[in-house]
N, C-alpha and C positions, 0 to 999 in steps of 0.2 A: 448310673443314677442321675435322673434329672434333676439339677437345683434351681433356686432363684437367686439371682447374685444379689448381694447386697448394695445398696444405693450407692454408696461411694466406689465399687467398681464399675457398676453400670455407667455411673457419670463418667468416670474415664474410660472406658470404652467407646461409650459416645462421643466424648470430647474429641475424641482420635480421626472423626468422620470432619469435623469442623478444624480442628487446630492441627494443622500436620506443619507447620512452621512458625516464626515470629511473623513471617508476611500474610499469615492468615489471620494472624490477631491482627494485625493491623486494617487489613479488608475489614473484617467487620467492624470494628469500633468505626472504620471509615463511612462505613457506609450508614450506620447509624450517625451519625454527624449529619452529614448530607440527608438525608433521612427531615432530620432535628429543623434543615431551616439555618446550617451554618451558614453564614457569608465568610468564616475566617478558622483554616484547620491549621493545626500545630500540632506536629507531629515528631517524638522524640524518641532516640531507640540510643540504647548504647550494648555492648557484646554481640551482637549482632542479634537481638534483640530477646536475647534470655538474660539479661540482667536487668533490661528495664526499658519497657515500652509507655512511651507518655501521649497519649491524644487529647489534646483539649480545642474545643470549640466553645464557639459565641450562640450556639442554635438556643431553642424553645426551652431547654431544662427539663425536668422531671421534678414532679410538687414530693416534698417532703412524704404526704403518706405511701407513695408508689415504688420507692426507691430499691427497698428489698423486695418486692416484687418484679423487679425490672431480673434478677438473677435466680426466677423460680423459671424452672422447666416449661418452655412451650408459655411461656407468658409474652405477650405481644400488642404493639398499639399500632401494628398496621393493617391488620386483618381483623373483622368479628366472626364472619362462618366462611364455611366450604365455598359460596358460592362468588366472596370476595377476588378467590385464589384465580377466577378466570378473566380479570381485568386489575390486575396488579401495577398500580403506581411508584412504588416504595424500591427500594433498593434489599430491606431485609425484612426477614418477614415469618419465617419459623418459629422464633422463642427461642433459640436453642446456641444464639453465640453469646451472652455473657456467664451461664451457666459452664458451659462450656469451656471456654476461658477459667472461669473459675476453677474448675474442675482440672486445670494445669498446670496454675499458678496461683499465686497471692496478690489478689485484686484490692483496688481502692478507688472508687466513684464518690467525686464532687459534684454535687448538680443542681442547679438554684435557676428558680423560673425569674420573669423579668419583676413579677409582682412581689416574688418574697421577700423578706428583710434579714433571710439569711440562707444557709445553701446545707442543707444537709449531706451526711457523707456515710459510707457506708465501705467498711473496709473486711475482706473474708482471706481466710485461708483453709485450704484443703477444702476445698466447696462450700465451706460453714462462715458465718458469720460472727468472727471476732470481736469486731466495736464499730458503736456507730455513735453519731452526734451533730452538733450543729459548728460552723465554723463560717469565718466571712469569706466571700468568693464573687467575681464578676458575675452577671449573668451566663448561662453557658453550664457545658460540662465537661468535668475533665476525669479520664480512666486513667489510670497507673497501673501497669504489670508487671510482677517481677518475681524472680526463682523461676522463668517456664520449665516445665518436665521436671524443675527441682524434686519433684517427689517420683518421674517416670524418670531415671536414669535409663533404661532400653531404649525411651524416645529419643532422649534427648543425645545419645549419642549417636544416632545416624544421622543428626545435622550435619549441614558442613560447615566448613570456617564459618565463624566471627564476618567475614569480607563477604566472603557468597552471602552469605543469610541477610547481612546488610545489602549487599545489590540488589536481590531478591524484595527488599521492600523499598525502594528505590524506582525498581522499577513499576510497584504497584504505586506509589504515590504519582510516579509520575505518568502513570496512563489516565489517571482520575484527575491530576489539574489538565491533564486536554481532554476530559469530559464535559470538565464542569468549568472554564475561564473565568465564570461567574464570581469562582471564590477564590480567597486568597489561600494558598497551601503554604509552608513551612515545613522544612523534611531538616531535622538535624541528627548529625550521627555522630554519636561519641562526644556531644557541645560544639560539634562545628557544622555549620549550617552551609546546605549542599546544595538545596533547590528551595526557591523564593518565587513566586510567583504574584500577580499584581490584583488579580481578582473584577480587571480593568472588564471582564465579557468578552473579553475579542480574543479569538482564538491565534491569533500570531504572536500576542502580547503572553499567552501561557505556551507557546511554541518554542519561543527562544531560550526561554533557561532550563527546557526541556531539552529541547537538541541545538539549541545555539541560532545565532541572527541569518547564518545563509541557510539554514532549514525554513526558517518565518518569512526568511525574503522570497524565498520559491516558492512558497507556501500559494496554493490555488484552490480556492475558495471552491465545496459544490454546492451548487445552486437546487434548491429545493421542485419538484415536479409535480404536477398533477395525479391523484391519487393516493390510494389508503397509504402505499409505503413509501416515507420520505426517507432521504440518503441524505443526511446534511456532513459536515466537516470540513475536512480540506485535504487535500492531496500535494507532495511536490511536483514540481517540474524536470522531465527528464534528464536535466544536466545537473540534477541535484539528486543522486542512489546510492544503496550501498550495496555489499558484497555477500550480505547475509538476509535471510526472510526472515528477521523477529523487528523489521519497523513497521510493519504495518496494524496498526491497533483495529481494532473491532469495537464496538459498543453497537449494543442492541437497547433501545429506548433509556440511555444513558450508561446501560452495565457494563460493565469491558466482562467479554467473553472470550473465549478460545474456539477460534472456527478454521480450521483447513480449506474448508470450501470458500467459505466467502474471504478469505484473504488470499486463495486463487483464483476466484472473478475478478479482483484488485488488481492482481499481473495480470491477468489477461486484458484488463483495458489498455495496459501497457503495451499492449503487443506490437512487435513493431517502431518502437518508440525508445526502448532501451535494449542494451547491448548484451549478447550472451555473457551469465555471469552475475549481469547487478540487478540489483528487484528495489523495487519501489519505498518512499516511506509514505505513508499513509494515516489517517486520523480518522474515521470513517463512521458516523453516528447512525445507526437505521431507526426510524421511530415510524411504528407502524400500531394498529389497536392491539390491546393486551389479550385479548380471546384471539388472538391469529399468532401467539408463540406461549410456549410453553417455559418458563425459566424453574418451574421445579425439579427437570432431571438430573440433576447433578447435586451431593450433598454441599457444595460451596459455593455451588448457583455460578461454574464457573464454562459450563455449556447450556444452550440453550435448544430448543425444540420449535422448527414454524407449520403453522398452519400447510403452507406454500411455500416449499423452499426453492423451489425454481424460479420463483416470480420473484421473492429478495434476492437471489441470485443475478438477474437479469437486472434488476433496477439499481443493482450497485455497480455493476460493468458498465450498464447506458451513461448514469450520472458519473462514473469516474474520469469515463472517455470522453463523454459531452468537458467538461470541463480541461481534461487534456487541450483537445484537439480549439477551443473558441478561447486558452487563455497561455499557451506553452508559450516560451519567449525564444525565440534563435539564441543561443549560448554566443558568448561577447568574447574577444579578448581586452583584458585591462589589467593594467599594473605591470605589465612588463614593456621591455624595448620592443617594439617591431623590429626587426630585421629586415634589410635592403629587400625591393622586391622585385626580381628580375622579368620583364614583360616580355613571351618569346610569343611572337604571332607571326604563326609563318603558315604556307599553305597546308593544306591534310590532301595527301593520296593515299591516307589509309583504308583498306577496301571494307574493315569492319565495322567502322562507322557509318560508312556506304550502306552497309548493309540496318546495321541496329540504329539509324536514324532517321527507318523512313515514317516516320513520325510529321504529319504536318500540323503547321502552329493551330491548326484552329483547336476551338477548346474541348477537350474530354469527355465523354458524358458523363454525368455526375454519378459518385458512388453510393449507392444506397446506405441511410443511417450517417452518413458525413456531413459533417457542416464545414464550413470557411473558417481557419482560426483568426482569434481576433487579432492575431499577431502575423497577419498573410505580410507576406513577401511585399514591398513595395515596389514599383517599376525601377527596375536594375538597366543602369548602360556598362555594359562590359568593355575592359579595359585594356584585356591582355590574357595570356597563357602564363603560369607559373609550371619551369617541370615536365612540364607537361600532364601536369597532374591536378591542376589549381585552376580552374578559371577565376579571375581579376574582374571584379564587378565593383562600380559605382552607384549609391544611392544616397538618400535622401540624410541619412544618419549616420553616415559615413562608409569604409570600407566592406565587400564580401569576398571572403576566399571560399568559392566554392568545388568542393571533389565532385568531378566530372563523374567519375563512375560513380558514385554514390545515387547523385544527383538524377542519371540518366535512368538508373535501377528504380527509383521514385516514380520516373516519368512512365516507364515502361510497366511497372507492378500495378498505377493507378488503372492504365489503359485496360490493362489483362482482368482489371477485380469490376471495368466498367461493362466490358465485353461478355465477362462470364455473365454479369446482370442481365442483358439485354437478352443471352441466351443467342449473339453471334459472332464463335470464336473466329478469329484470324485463321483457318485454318487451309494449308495446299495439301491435294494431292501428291503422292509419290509416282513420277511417271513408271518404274518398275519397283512391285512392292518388296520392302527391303527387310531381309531376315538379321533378326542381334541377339544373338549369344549373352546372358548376362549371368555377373556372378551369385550367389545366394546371395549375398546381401541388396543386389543390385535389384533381385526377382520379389525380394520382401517388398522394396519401396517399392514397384511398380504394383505389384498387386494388390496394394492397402490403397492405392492412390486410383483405378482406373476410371470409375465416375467423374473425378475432379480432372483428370487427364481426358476426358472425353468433353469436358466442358470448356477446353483451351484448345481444342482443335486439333488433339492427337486421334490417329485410329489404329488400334492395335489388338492384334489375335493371338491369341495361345497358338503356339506351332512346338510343341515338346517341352519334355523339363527345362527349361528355364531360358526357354526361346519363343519371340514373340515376332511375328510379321506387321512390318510397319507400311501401314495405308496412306496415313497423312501423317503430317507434322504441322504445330504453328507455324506463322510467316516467318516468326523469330528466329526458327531452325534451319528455313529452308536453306539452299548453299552448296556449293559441290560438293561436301562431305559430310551426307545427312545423314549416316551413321555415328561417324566419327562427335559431331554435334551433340546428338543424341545421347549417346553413352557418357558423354562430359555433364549434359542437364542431368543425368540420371547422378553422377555422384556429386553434383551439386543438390539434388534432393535429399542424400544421406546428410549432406551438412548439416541441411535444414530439417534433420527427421524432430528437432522440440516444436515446431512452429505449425503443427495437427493440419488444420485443414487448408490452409492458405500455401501449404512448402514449396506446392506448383507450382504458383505463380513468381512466388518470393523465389525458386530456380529462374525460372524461365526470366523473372528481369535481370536474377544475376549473373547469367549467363550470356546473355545479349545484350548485356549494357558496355557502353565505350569501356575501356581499363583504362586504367592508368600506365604513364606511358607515352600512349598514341595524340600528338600534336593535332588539333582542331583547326579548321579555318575560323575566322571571325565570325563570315556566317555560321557555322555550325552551333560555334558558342553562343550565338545572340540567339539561335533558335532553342538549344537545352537550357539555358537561361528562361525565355519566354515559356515554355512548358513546367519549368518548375514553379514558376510563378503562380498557375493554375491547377497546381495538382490540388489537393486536400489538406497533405501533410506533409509542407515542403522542408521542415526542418531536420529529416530522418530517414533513412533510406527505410526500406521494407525490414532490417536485421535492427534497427535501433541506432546504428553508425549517425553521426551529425553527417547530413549534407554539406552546413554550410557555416560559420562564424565570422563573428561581427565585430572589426575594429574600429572604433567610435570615432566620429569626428572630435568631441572630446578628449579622446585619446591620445589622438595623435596632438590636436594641438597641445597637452600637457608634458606629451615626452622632445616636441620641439621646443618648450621652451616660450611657448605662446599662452600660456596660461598662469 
């Protein structure tokens, strides 16, 4: 038998699509604020926000006759027809979160415009309205919620803790003050106030009581580009990561949304840049026209839909990378003692450097899409060998300890990503062609890779299950043991099976770069010195490894005692 349900289950049914936590009552009343024209949100929760949710703002108000209107179904002042929904300004925009709300809990709206001479209030429970009257109050509006689910015990007991439910809006407050730096936020939990933000506009200034002073001090500004879709925000600097992929925020023309992809365009501008394991933090604002994305598929407006989603794809990778690569800083040491540094410069008759340094100094050709960062290497005079592991450089701002093999992997991945441009690999013949047995795993990477292996100067033929006759090799490889060679790049490509289309090259430099270890002549050093100097991105091997770190002249005169 088909029924009609009655109003007060339909409302919570409905309410269920909009309110499935305290952090979604707080989203929307948020967003209705900002909405309003706040410059200043105060936001209060205590039980982890089913005892009592408090937002008030300084925004525009709501005139006395509208008030109970504001918690009728589908009532709305950001939208008049259909045809508003396909250039949408507003953050909320359905009719359907205070009803909703209501429809949870027991509500209470104060709301007074800047003109009135008093603030009318309008208090419901169980979706109905209670009492309502006048009362004195700032300009501004303030919502009170409290009992949530009190009437849905099934809802309310798949919450989690009190603490979860409290992080869970925590973390929504705090993706909205680095939306919005503009305004001042206030996040108090349980009467003690957790996040304070300045309302200053500048987004380092709502960055640090967000994630603290060395997230704001890495903090790297992106610079806005020519055309429809701007990427504004800021990105860290790669010596500034964590361990897990929930820092990097999304906002699309102000909203924070939930995007897989486009916070894997984020790491991928990273590539290279950081270390297997740690992923980026990021602030990332796309504003592009409202008829080129869709924000109504989702009932909490918490995914979005584009026009073109290859092209925001693409223009959030360029602008993240652009901004890496013209503002990354060389990572420093400070605050600790140096330790004694022992300078060994003694001759090299190591024959693999012989081999992987025939590199001459002149310069690179340049790598498609790369710029010079603004942070390039200054002219280094080398000092010595550490270890044999450390080249000892001198410059303008004080000490470089730079890792030789890191350093040289740089030098050699640039040359190989410049070569493959030009479309002329370093590539020798094999004077008899050489047959290699590899294992299944070995035959995977080789067969995912043959295009990209043909464009670094390898030549290679299927000759049986999982044996291939070998034509050429890079110059890299060449060597009396151009098997032996080979079969070692090959599981240096398993290393690198996260690193897609580039893992060739990122083998083959790390493969044929000096090790650590093997003692350099001076020459040698002053020559991998001068090439890193010219690569693109001399702060990081091809895997994300530093190259190189930087003990300040500062530094040291403060730990001798000169400052």
């Amino acid at each position: 038998m088909i029924r009609v349900l009655p109003p007060q289950v339909a409302a919570q049914i409905a309410a269920g699509e909009v309110v499935e936590r305290p952090a979604s009552v707080v989203k929307e009343l948020l967003e209705n604020a900002i909405d309003a024209g706040a410059r200043r949100i105060e936001i209060e929760i205590a039980g982890g926000g089913t005892e009592l949710i408090r937002v008030s703002d300084d925004g525009c108000g709501i005139a006395a006759p509208e008030i109970d209107l504001a918690f009728a179904r589908h009532a709305t002042s950001k939208l008049e027809n259909a045809d508003d929904l396909s250039s949408l300004r507003s953050l909320g925009f359905r009719g359907e979160a205070l009803p909703s709300i209501a429809a949870a809990a027991d509500v209470t709206m104060t709301s007074r415009t800047a003109d009135a001479d008093a603030a009318p209030y309008v208090r419901l429970e169980g979706g109905a309205i209670s009492d309502r009257g006048l009362q004195g109050a700032p300009p501004g509006t303030t919502v009170t919620v409290s009992n949530l689910f009190g009437r849905q015990p099934a809802r309310r007991k798949f919450l989690r803790s009190p603490g979860s439910e409290a992080g869970h809006v925590s973390s929504l407050v705090s993706a909205y003050a680095l939306a919005y730096p503009e305004i001042a936020f206030t996040l108090k939990l349980n009467g003690r106030s957790v996040l304070q933000t300045s309302g200053s506009g500048r987004l380092e200034d709502a960055a640090a009581p967000v994630y603290g002073g060395e997230v704001a001090a890495a903090l790297l500004l992106l610079s806005p580009a020519e055309g429809a879709i701007q990427v504004l925000g800021g990105v860290c600097a790669p010596h500034v990561s964590r361990a897990g992929r929930g820092y990097v925020n999304i906002f699309v023309n102000r909203r924070w949304v939930q995007s897989r992809r486009l916070s894997f365009a984020v790491e991928q501008a990273y590539e290279g840049l950081l270390m297997t394991g740690r992923y980026p933090m990021a602030i990332v604002d796309i504003r592009l026209p409202g008829e080129d994305v869709d924000v109504n598929v989702h009932p909490t407006k918490a995914e979005v839909r584009f026009r073109d989603e290859s092209a925001v794809f693409g223009a959030v990778q360029r602008a993240v990378r652009a901004a890496l690569l013209a503002q990354a800083p060389a990572p420093s040491l400070t605050g600790s003692s140096p330790q004694a540094l022992h300078l060994d410069v003694q001759p090299s008759t190591n024959p693999l450097w012989q081999h992987a340094a025939h590199l001459s100094t002149r310069s690179p050709a340049p790598i498609p899409a790369a710029t010079v960062p603004g942070q390039a290497l200054p002219v280094l005079r080398v000092i010595g060998q550490f270890g044999s592991i450390y080249i000892i450089a001198e410059g303008p701002e004080g000490i470089y300890l730079i890792d030789q093999h890191a350093a040289h992997e740089r030098v050699l991945y640039d040359e190989l990503l410049a070569r493959r441009a030009s479309r002329k690999p370093n590539g020798q013949g094999v004077l008899a062609p050489l047959v290699v047995e590899l294992s299944p795993a070995q035959d995977v990477a080789i067969s995912c890779s043959l295009d990209s292996l043909a464009e670094h100067g390898f030549q290679l033929e299927a000759f049986g299950p999982r044996t291939y006759r070998l034509r050429a090799v890079p110059a890299l490889l060449s060597g009396e043991d151009i098997g032996g060679s080979f079969l070692a790049f090959v599981d240096e490509m398993l290393e690198a099976e996260g690193y897609a289309s580039d893992r060739v090259a990122m083998s083959l430099a790390c493969h044929s770069a000096v090790r650590a270890g093997q003692t350099l002549t001076p020459q040698e050093m002053r020559e991998l010195v001068q090439q890193l100097e010219r690569t693109a991105v001399p702060n990081t091997c091809p895997h994300g490894r530093p190259t190189l770190i930087q003990l300040s002249a500062e530094t040291l005169a403060r730990e001798f005692g000169r400052r």
